[in-house]
N, C-alpha and C positions, 0 to 999 in steps of 0.2 A: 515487058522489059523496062520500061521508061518509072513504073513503079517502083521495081529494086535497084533501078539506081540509081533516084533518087534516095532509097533509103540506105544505100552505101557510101553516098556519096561524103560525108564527113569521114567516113575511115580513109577515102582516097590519100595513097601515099602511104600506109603504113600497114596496109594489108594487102594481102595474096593470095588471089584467089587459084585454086589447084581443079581441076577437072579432073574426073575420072567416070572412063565412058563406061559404062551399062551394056547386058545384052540383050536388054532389048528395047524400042522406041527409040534408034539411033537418029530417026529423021527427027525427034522434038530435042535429042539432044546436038544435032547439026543448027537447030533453029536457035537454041538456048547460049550458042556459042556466038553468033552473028553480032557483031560490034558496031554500035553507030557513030560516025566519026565524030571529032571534036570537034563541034562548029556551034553557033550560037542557039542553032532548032535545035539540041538535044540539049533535054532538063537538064542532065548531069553534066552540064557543059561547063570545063575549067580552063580560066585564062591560061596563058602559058607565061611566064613569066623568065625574066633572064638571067637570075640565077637561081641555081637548084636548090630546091629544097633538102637537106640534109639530116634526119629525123636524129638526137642525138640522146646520149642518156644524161638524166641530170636530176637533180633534188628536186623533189615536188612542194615547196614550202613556199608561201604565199604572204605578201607583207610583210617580208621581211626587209631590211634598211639598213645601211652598210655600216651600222652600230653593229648591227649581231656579228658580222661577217669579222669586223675589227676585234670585237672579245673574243672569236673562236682565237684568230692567230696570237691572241694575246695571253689566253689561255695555254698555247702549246709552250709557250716559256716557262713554263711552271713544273709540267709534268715531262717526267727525265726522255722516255722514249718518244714522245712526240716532238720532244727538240732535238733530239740524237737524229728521228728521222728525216726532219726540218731540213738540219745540217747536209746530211749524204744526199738526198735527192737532190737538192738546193744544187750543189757540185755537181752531181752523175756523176761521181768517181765508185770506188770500192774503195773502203777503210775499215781494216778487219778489224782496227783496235774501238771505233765505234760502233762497227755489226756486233760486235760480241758484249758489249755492253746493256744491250736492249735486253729487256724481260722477252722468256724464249716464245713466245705466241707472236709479238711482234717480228723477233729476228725473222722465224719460219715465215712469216706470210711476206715482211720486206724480201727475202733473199726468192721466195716465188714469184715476185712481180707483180703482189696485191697492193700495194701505194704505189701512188703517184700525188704529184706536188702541183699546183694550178692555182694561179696568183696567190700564192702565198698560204694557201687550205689545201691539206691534207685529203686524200680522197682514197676509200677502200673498194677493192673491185671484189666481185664474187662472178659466179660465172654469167648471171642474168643483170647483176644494177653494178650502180657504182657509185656511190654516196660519202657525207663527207663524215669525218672522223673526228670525235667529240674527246674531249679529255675533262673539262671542266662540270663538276658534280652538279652545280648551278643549270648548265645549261643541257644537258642529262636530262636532268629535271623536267625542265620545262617540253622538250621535244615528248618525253614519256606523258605529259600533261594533256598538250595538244592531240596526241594519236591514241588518247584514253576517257580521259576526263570532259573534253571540249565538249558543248553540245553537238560539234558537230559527227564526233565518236560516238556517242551516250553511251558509256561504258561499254566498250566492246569488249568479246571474248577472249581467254588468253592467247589464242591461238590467233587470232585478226587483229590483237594490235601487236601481236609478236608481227604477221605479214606488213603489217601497216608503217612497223618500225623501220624494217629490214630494208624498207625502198627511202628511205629519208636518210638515216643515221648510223653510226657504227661506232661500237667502243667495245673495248678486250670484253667486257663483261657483260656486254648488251641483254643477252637472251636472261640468263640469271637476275640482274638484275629486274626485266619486263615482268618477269614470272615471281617473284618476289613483292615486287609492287602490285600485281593485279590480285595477289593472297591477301595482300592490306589492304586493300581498298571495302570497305564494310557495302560499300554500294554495289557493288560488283559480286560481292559474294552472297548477299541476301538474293540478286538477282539470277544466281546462277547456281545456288544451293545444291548440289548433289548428293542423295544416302547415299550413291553408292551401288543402289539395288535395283534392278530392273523393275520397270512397271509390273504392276500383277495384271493378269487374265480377267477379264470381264464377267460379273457375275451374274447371271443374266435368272431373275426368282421368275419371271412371266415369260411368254411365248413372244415373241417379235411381232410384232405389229406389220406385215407387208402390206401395201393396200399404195 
C-alpha cells in the first residue's frame, strides 16, 4: 500500500479514485480499500494547510511577462470583434446594436456564453479548457511557433499541435490556420511524408529462421 501511494501521491488533489468491487477475492479487495490516516508515519503524508486548494483552468505558457499580456489587450483595439466584445462584457449589459455587428461565429459563441472578460483578456471556453483569445497575426504566430517548431515540440504531428494549440490559444481561424502551417512547414512534411498507400506484405524468399 505504502508503495502506490507514494506513487500517487503528486496527483493528490486532482484525481479520483473510483472502486469497483469484483466477484471474486472480496477479502483482498476489503484489504485494498483500508486507508492510513494522515499522520506523519504515513509516506504519503500531506500537511493540511488553511486554505483550500482550488485546482482551476488556465493557460499553460511559461515566461511569459506582462509585455505579452499588454500587446494582447492592445491588439484587441485593432480588430473590430474583439473590441465590440471588449466593449459588452466590459458592461454585462445586452446591446443588440453591438451583438449584431460582430462577424457571425463570434456573435454565435458570445450570445452561448463562450467569452468571458478577466483583467482586461478575452478568454474562450469550450467544454474541457478555457484559454485566451488572440487577434493579433504577430502573436498567432509566435504561439503556432512555440507548440510546433520549439525544440521543445520537434515538430509535432498535425493532430498534437492542433491538441497542444487548443489548451493555450483561440482565434475564429485557429484550427485552418494550424493545418495550413503544418503543410508548410518542409520539416514536418519530409518527416511525416505519407504515399498514401498501406505498407505491403512481407516477402519472405527463405523459411524463417526459429531456433
Amino acid at each position: 500500500m505504502s508503495r502506490w501511494q507514494i506513487a500517487i501521491q503528486e496527483y493528490r488533489g486532482n484525481m479520483t479514485i473510483v472502486h469497483k468491487a469484483g466477484n471474486i477475492h472480496k477479502n483482498a479487495d476489503g484489504l485494498s480499500r483500508w486507508v492510513l490516516p494522515n499522520t506523519p508515519e504515513n509516506p504519503a503524508y500531506v500537511t493540511t494547510s488553511t486554505e483550500p486548494q482550488i485546482p482551476i483552468e488556465g493557460i499553460n505558457i511559461t515566461n511569459v511577462g506582462k509585455e505579452f499580456f499588454e500587446e494582447v489587450r492592445e491588439s484587441y483595439k485593432q480588430e473590430k470583434n474583439c473590441h465590440i466584445l471588449t466593449a459588452l462584457l466590459d458592461k454585462d449589459c445586452k446591446d443588440e446594436a453591438l451583438d449584431n455587428s460582430m462577424d457571425d461565429i463570434w456573435k454565435t459563441f458570445y450570445e452561448n456564453g463562450r467569452f468571458h472578460l478577466f483583467d482586461g483578456i478575452l478568454y474562450h471556453r469550450s467544454k474541457h479548457t478555457c484559454v485566451m483569445v488572440l487577434c493579433s497575426r504577430m502573436l498567432i504566430k509566435t504561439i503556432i511557433l512555440e507548440c510546433h517548431d520549439k525544440i521543445s515540440s520537434e515538430y509535432l504531428s498535425e493532430d498534437r499541435t492542433l491538441e497542444r494549440i487548443k489548451t493555450c490559444a483561440w482565434w475564429s481561424s485557429w484550427r485552418k490556420d494550424v493545418i495550413e502551417y503544418c503543410h508548410s512547414c518542409d520539416r514536418f512534411q519530409k518527416a511525416n511524408k505519407a504515399t498514401g498507400k498501406r505498407f505491403g506484405l512481407i516477402i519472405v524468399g527463405t523459411p524463417l529462421h526459429v531456433g
